[in-house]
VEXBAKE-346195 format. One line per 5 residues: their letters; for each residue y, x, z of C-alpha. Coordinates in steps of 0.02 Angstrom, whole numbers, plus 32768, in hexadecimal, padded with zeros to 4 digits. Last residue first. Layout:
N
a> Y:X:Z  ...;
This chain:
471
xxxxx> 7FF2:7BE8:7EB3  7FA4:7B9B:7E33  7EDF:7BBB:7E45  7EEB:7B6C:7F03  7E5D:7B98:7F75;
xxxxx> 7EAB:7C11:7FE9  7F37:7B82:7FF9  7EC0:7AEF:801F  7E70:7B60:80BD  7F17:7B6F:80E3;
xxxxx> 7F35:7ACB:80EF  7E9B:7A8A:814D  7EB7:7B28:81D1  7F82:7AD9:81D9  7F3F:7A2F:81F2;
xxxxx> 7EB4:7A58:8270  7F28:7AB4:82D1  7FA4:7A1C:82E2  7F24:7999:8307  7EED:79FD:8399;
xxxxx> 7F91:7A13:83D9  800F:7A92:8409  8058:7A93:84BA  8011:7B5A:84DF  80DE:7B6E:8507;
xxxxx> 80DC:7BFC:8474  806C:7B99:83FF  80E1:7B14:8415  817D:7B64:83FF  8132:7BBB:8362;
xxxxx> 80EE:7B12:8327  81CC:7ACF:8347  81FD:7B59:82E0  81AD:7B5B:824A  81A3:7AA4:823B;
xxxxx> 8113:7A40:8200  810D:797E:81FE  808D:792F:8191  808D:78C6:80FD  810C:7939:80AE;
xxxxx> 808C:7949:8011  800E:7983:8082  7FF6:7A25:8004  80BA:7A29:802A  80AD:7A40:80E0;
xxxxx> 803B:7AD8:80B2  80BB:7B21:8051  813C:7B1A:80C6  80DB:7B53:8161  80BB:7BED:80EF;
xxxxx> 8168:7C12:80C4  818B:7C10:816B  8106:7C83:8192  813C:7D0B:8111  81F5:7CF5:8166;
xxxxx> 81BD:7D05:8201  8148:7D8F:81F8  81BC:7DFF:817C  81FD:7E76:81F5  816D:7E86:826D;
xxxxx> 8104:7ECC:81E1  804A:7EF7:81EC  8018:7E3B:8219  8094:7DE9:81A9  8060:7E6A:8120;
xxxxx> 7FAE:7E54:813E  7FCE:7D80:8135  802C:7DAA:808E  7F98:7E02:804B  7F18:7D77:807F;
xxxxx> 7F8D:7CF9:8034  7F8C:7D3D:7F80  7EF1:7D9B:7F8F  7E90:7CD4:7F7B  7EB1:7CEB:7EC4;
xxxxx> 7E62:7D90:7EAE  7DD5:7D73:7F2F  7D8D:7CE0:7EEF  7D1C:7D23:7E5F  7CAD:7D88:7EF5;
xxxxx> 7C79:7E30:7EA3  7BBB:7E3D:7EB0  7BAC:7F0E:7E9C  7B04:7F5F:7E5E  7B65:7FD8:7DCA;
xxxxx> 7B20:7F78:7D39  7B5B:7EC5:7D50  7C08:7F11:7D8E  7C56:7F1E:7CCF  7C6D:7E7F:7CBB;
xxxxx> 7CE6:7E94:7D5A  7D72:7EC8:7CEF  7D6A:7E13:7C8D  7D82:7DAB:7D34  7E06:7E46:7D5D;
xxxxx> 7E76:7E0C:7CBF  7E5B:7D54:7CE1  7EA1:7D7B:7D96  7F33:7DEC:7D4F  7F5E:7D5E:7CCD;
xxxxx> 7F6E:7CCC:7D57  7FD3:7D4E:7DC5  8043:7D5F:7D2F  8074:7CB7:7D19  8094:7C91:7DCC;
xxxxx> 8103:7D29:7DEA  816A:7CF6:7D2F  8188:7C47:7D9D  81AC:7C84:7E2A  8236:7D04:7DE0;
xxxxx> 8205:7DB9:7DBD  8279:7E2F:7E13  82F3:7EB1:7DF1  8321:7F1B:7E90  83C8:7F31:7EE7;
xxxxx> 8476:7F21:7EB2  8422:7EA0:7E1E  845D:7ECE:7D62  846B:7E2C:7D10  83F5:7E13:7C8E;
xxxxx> 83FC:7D61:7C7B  8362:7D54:7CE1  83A3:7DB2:7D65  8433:7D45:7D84  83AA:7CBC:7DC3;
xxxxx> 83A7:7D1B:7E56  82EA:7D69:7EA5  82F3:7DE6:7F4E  8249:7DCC:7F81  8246:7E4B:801D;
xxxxx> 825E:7DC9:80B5  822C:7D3D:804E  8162:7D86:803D  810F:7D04:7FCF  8179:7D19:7F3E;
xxxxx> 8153:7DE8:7F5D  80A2:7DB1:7F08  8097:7E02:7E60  80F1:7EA5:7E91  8059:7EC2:7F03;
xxxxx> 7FE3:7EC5:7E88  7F71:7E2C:7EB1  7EC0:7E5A:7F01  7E0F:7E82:7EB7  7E19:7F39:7F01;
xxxxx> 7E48:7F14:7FCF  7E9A:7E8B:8017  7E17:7DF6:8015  7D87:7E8C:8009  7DC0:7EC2:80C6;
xxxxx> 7DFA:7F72:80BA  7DA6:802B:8099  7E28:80BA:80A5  7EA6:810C:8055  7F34:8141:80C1;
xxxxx> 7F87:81B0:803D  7F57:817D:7F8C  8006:818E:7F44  7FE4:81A1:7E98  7F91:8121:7E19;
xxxxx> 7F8D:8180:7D5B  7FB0:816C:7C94  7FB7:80A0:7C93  7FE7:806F:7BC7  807F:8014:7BFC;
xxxxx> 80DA:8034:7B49  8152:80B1:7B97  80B6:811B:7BE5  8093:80DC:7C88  808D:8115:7D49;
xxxxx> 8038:80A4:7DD3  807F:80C1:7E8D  812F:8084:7E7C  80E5:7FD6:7E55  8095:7FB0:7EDF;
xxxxx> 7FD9:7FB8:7F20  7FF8:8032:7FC1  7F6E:8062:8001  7EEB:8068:7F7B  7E4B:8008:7F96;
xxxxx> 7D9B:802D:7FCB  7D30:7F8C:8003  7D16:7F42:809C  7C9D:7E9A:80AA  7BF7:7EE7:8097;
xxxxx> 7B64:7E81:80D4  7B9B:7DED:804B  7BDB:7D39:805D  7C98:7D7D:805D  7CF0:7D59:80F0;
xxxxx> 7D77:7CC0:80EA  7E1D:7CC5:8127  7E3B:7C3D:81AD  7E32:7C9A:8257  7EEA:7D06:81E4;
xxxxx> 7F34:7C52:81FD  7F0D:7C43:82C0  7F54:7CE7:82CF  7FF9:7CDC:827E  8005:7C47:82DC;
xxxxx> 7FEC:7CA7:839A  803B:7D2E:8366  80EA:7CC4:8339  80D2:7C79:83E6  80D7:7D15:842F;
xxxxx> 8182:7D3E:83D3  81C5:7C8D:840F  818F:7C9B:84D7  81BC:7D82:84FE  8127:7DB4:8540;
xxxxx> 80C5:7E22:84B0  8041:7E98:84CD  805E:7F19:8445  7FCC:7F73:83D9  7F5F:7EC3:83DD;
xxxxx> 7FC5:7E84:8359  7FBC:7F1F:82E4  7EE8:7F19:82E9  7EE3:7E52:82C5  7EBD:7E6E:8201;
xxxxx> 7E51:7EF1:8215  7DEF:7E9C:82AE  7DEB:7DF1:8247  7D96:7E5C:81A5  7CF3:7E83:823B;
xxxxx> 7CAA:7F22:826F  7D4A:7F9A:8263  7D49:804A:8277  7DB1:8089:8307  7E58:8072:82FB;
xxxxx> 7ED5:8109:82ED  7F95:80FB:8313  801E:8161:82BA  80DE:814E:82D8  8141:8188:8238;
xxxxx> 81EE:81FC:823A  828A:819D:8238  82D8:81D0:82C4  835B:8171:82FB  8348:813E:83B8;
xxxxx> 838F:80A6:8403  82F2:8093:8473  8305:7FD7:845C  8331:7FB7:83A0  8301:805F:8335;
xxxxx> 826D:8094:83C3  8235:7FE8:83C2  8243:7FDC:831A  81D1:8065:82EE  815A:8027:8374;
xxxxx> 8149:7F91:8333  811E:7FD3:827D  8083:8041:82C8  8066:8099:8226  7FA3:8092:8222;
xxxxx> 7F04:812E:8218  7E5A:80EA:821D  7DB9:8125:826A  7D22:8156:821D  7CA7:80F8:818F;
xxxxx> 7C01:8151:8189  7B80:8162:8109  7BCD:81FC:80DA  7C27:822D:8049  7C1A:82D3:7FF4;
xxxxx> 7CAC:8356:801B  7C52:83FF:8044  7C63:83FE:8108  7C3B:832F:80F1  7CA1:8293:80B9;
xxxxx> 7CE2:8206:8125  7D19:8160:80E6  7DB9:8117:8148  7DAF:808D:8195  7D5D:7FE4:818B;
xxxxx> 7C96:7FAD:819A  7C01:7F62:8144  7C27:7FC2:80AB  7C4F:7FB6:7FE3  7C8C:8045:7F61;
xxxxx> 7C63:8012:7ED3  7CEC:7F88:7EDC  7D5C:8018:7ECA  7D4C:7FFF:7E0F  7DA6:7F64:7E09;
xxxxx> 7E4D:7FBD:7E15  7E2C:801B:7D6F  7E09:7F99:7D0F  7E92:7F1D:7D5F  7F2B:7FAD:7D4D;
xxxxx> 7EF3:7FCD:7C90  7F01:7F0D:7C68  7FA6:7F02:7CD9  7FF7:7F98:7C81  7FC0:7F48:7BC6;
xxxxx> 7FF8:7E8C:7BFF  80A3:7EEE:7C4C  80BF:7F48:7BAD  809B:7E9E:7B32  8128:7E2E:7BA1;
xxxxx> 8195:7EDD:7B92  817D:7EE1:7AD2  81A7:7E16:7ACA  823C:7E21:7B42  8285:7EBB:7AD5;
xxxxx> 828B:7F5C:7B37  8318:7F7A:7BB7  8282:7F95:7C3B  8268:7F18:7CDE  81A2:7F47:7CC9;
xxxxx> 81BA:7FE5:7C78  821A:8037:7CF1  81C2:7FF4:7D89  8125:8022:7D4A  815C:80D2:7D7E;
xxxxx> 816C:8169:7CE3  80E5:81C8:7C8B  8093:8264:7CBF  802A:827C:7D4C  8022:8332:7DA2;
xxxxx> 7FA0:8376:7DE4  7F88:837E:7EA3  7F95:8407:7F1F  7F80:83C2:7FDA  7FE5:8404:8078;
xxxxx> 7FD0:841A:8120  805E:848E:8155  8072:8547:817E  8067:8581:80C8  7FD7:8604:80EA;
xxxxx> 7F72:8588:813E  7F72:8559:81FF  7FCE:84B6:81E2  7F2D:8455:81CC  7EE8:83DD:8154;
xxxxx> 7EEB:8453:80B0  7ED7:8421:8013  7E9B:8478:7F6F  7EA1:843D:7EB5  7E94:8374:7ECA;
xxxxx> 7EBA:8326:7E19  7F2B:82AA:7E11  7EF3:81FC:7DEC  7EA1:8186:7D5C  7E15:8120:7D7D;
xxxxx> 7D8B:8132:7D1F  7D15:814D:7D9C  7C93:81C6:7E0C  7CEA:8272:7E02  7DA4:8246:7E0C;
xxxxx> 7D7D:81C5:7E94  7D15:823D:7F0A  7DA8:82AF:7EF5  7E26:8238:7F2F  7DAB:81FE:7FC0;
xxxxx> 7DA3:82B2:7FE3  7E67:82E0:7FE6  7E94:8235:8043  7E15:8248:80BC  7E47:82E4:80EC;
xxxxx> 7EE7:82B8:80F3  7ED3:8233:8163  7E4B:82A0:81CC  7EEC:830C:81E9  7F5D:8289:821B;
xxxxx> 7EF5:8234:82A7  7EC8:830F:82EA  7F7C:8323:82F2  8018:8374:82AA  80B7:835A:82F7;
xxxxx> 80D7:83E8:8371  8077:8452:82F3  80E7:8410:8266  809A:8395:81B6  80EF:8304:8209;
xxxxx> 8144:82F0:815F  809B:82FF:80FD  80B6:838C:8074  8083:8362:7FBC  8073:83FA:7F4C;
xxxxx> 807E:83B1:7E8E  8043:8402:7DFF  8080:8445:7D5C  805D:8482:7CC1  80DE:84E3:7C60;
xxxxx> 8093:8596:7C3F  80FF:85D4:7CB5  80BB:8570:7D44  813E:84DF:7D81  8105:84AD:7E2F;
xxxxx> 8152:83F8:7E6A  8173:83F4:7F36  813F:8349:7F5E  817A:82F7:8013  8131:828E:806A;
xxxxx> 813C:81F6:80D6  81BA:8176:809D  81E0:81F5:7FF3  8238:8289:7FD3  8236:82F6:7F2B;
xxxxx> 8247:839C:7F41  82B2:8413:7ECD  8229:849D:7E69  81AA:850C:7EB8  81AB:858D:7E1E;
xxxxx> 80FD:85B9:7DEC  808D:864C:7E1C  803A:86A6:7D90  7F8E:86C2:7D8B  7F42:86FF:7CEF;
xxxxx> 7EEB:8657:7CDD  7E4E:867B:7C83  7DE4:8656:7D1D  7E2A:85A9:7D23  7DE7:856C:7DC5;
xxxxx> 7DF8:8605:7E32  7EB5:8636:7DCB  7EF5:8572:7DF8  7ECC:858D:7EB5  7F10:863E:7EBF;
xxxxx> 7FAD:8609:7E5C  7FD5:857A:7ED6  7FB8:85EA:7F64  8035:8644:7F1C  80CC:85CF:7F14;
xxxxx> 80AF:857C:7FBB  80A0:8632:7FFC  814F:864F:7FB6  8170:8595:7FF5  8159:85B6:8093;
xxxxx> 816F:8508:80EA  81AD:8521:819E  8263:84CC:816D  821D:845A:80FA  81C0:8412:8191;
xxxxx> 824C:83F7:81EC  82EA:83B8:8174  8266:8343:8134  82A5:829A:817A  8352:82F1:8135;
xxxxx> 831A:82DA:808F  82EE:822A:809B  833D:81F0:7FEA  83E2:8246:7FFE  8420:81ED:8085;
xxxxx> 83B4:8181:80F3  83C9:81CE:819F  8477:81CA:8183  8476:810E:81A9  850F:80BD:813B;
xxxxx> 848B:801D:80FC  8458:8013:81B9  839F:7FF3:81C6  8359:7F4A:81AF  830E:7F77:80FD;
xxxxx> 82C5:8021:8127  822B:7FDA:8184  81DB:7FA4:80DA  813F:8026:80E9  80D6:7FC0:804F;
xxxxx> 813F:7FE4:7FC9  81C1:7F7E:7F50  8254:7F6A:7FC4  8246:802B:7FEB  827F:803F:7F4C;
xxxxx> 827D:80C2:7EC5  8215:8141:7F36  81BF:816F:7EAC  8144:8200:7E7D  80F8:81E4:7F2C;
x> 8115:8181:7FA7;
């Protein structure tokens, strides 16, 4: 994260949920997951290679160094805030495996890519982000760690706003405003269309290339695996690349194909999560990725107090996705109803009672305003008749299933619940007329017992699902 590390209920990397509450590993917000890298961090150098970088853009600058002020820790870096004298600031933001022993050539092109696609962004739309002053991809600099310097974005997280003490009619008119903002700037990515997944690439002078390169991924399993079998603590990210991906069914089956699985029930659960993810459509055109930010939750877009969006942060493993998950798609704080291993809802909340957790929006508020985002990005995409892009009007409302289907197929942790839930509601499109139980199809699939009549049923309902306006 970046800015915010409010909750890691609310972001994409949910791993820290099934960890022990008392773990000392998650004190203090992370810091001790960057005891290392800190440690080889020079921060004097930090300091004025900051002021070299400001003083060659602004030639007026007289080029004092600025104070490297407290960190603040998130999943999987950490931002050192610069405070120049004359009061701006800007943000250093150190990876955690940012180490020689750590650092690799997988992590490096994702920081490349991050920097330049970030750049690319700031030139060619509206969309509003840090400014990239200077990176560096390698830990032979004069700070000793890869690093990038970004502006700073004022403004406080959506989160704030959106559960704020304000009346219910002012917060009802700040989410509308942050939501409207959010869609026209999200729909912009559309622009940037391809025939294949990854991570763009950009030249010796950072213009994009015609080519889309490998892909950087948390492996999740592993990370458990080493918590739950391997009985080892660390918290520190596992990285896997992909090559670039030809087809949206690759992405989407990329983290199942990581682990060869054995063991009868979990296989079984691989084998339905797969059928399911055969049934999401590709879009009719050559160019079925699209650019799309990484993490699409609500930590990531900052506000003024009356949900006027000031900038998106946390672009760190941006890359080009299927269109069903990528730029068109819910905000992911408008479909965590669909997801019952994160979705944390009690009536309580409602009558303002403060929840030990996270506020949420109940089902009913999470149906209302996924029906406004989707009008709100139908009215966005006016704008795509002049810039040569065919945006496909089902892709909002379908993003709801496709985006819990990634999640069950990035997350081990939440696969069973967000397939139960899906078994449920396709049962109900047959009105109970057929018989569908979580557990017995995953006994089935596992055994290689399950029938014809049964596949057909859940590809029929799903199909239903994708194509359901009231969801």
């Amino acid at each position: 994260m970046t800015h915010d590390n409010k909750s890691e209920s609310h972001s994409s990397p949910r791993l820290a949920s099934l960890r022990d509450s008392e773990d000392e590993d998650e004190k203090n917000d992370n810091a001790e997951l960057f005891t290392e890298v800190l440690a080889r961090l020079d921060k004097d150098s930090l300091s004025k290679l900051a002021a070299v970088t400001r003083q060659q853009s602004e030639l007026e600058y007289d080029g004092q160094s600025p104070i490297v002020e407290r960190p603040i820790y998130g999943s999987y870096n950490v931002l050192l805030p610069l405070a120049f004298p004359d009061g701006i600031r800007w943000l250093a933001k150190i990876p955690v495996n940012g180490t020689p022993i750590h650092w690799d050539a997988v992590s490096s092109g994702a920081l490349s890519a991050e920097a330049n696609t970030m750049r690319l962004l700031k030139r060619e739309t509206t969309i509003p982000i840090p400014y990239v002053f200077g990176f560096s991809a390698t830990t032979d600099n004069p700070i000793c760690c890869p690093y990038i310097l970004l502006s700073f974005i004022p403004g406080k997280p959506l989160y704030e706003v959106w559960f704020g003490d304000s009346s219910p009619e002012d917060v009802e008119q700040y989410r509308i405003r942050a939501l409207q903002d959010i869609a026209s700037a999200m729909v912009q990515l559309k622009t940037f269309s391809f025939d294949k997944g990854g991570f763009m690439t950009f030249d010796s002078n950072g213009n994009m290339t015609s080519e889309i390169g490998p892909m950087r991924h948390i492996d999740h399993q592993a990370m458990l695996d080493r918590w739950f079998i391997h009985k080892d603590p660390a918290d520190d990210p596992i990285y896997v690349e992909s090559p670039a991906f030809d087809s949206p069914h690759d992405y989407f089956m990329f983290p199942l194909r990581l682990h060869e699985e054995t063991r009868p029930f979990p296989k079984g659960v691989l084998l339905l999560l797969e059928l399911l993810i055969s049934c999401i459509p590709v879009p009719p055109d050559t160019q079925p990725f699209v650019l799309a930010h990484p993490d699409y939750d609500i930590q990531n877009f900052m506000v003024s107090d009356t949900g006027e969006l000031q900038g998106i942060i946390d672009w760190d493993g941006v890359s080009v996705v299927p269109c069903s998950i990528g730029s068109e798609r819910y905000p992911g704080w408008l479909t965590r109803d669909w997801d019952p291993a994160m979705y944390g809802y009690d009536e309580s909340m409602d009558k303002g009672v403060e929840p030990d957790g996270v506020q949420e929006d109940s089902p009913k508020a999470l149906k209302f305003y996924r029906a406004l985002y989707k009008d709100l990005v139908s009215k966005a995409r006016e704008n795509w008749r002049s810039l040569n892009a065919e945006p496909d009007e089902n892709i909002t409302r379908m993003s709801l299933i496709t985006e819990n289907l990634a999640i069950a197929a990035e997350d081990p942790q939440c696969r069973n619940d967000i397939l139960r839930k899906f078994i449920e509601e396709i049962a109900v499109v047959f009105d109970g007329k057929v018989d569908l139980n979580f557990m017995d199809l995953v006994n089935d699939f596992a055994s290689e017992t399950v029938n014809d009549d049964t596949i057909q049923t859940l590809k029929s309902g799903l199909e239903i699902l994708l194509g359901r306006d009231d969801l």
